[in-house]
C-alpha positions as CSV (number, residue, x, y, z in Angstrom):
1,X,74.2,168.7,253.3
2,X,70.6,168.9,252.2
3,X,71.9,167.5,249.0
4,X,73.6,164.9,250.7
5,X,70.4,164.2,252.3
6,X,68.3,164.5,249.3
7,X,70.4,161.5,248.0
8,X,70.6,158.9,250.9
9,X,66.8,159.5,250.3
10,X,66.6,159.3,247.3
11,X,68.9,156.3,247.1
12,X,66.7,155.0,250.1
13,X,63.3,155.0,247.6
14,X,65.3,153.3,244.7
15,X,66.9,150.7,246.8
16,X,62.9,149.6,247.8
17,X,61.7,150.0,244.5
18,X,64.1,147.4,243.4
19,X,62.8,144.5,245.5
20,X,61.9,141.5,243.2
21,X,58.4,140.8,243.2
22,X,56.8,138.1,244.9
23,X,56.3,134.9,242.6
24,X,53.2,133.5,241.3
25,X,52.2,130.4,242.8
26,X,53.1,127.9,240.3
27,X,50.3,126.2,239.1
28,X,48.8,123.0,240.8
29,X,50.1,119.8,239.3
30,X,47.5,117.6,238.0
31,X,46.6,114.6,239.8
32,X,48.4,111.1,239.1
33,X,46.3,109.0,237.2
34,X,44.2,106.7,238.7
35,X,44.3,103.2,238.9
36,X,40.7,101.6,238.7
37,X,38.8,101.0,241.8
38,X,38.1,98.1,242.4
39,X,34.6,97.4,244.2
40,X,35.2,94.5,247.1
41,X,32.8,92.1,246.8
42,X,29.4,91.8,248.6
43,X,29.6,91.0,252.0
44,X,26.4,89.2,251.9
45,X,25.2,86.9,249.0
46,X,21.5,88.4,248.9
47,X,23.6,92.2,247.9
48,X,25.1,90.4,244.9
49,X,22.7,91.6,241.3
50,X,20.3,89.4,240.2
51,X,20.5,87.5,236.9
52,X,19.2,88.5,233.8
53,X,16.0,86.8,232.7
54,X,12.6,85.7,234.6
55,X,10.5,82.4,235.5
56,X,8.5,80.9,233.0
57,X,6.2,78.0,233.8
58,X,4.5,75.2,231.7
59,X,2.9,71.6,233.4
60,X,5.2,70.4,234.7
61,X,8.5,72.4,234.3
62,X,9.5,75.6,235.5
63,X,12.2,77.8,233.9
64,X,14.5,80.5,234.7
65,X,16.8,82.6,231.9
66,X,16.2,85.0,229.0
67,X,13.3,84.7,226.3
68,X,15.1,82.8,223.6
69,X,18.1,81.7,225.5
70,X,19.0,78.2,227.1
71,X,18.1,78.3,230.6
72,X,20.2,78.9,233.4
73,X,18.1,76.5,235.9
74,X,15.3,74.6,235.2
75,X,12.8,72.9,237.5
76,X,11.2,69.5,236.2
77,X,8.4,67.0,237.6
78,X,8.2,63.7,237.1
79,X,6.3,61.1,238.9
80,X,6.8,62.9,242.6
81,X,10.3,63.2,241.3
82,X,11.7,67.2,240.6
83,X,14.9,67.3,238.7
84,X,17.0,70.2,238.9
85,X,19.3,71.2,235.6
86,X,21.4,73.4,236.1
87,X,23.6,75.6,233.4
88,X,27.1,74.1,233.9
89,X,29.4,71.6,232.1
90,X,31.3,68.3,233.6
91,X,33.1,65.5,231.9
92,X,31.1,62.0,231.7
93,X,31.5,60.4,235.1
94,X,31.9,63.7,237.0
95,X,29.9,64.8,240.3
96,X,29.7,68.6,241.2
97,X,27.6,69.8,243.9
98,X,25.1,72.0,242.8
99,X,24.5,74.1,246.1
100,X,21.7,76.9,247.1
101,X,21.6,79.5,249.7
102,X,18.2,80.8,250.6
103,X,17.4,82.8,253.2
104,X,16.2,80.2,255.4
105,X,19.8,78.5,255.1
106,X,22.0,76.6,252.3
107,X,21.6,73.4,251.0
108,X,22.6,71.4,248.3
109,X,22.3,68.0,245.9
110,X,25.2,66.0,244.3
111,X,24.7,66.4,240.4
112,X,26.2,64.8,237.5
113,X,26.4,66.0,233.5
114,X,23.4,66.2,231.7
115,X,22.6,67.1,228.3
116,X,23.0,70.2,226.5
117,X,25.7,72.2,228.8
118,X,23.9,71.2,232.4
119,X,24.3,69.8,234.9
120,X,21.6,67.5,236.9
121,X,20.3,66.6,239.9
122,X,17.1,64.5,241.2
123,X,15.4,65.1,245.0
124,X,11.7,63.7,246.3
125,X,8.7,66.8,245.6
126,X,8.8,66.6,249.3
127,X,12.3,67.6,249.9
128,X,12.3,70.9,252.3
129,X,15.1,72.8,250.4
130,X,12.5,72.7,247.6
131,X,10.4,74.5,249.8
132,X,13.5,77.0,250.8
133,X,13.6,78.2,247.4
134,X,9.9,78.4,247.0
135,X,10.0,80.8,250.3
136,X,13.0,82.3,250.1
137,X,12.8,86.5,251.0
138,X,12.4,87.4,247.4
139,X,16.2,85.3,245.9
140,X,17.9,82.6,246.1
141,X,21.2,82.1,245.4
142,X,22.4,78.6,243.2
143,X,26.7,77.7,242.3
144,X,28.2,74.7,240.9
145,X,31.8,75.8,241.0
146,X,33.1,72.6,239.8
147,X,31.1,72.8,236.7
148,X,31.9,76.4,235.9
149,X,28.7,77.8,237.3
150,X,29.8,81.0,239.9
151,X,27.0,81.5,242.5
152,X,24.1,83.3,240.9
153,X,21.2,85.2,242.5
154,X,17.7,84.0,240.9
155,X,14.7,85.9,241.7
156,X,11.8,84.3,243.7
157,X,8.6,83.9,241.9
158,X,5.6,82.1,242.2
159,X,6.5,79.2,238.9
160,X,8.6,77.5,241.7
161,X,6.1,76.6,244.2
162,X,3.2,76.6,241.3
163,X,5.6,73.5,239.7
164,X,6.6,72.0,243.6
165,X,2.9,71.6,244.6
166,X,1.7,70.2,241.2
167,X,4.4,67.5,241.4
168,X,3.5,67.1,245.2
169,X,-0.1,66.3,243.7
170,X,0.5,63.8,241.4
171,X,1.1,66.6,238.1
């Protein structure tokens, strides 16, 4: 009987050393591949970047774009009147509106083609939006959308109202 018994146990001992081992965690599978995030717009204009380029100011003309490059808008005096040229392009005959947004509200002037890919437009020196941009918090923005100019934010600098008081002057 003890050999009986020496066997159940014996049996009992191989029967648990023959449980299957637990399995290895397979390994974790990679991640999908991502599709490109895509970064919602601004919610506010004055969180869009600001152009490339600064101000540059002569008598009687203020500038903005990069040294060497055409400009992307340029402020001109003439006789009390300041004409605005913007970068842009429109067929002969065409009217765009080339609109700003300062921080003291938007604004705009009807513009028509002008020579060497802009667009132009003519107000008095004493026109207030003049004086938005001039004292705008730091930017303004300027768009033309109908002459292929997306809104773009220009720094504020001191050519602007250097240019708008000389023309208010007589300069």
């Amino acid at each position: 009987m003890r050999i009986r018994a020496l066997s159940a146990a014996a049996g009992a001992l191989l029967l648990a050393s023959c449980v299957t081992p637990t399995p290895k965690p397979a390994p974790p599978l990679p991640p999908p591949p991502s599709a490109p995030v895509e970064t919602p717009p601004p919610a506010d204009w004055r969180d869009l970047p600001l152009a490339a380029g600064d101000w540059r100011w002569s008598p009687g003309r203020a500038e903005f774009g990069v040294v060497g490059g055409a400009p992307l808008l340029a402020l001109r005096c003439q006789a009390g009147t300041v004409t605005i040229a913007a970068r842009g392009s429109l067929a002969p005959g065409a009217q765009a509106r080339l609109a700003f947004t300062a921080s003291d509200g938007a604004f705009g002037y009807p513009a028509g083609p002008g020579e060497g890919g802009m667009i132009v437009a003519q107000t008095s020196s004493g026109d207030p939006g003049l004086d938005k941009l001039a004292f705008s918090r730091g930017r303004f923005a300027v768009a033309a959308p109908e002459a292929g100019l997306q809104r773009t934010l220009l720094p504020v600098r001191p050519e602007i109202g250097r240019l708008i008081e000389d023309c208010r002057r007589g300069g």
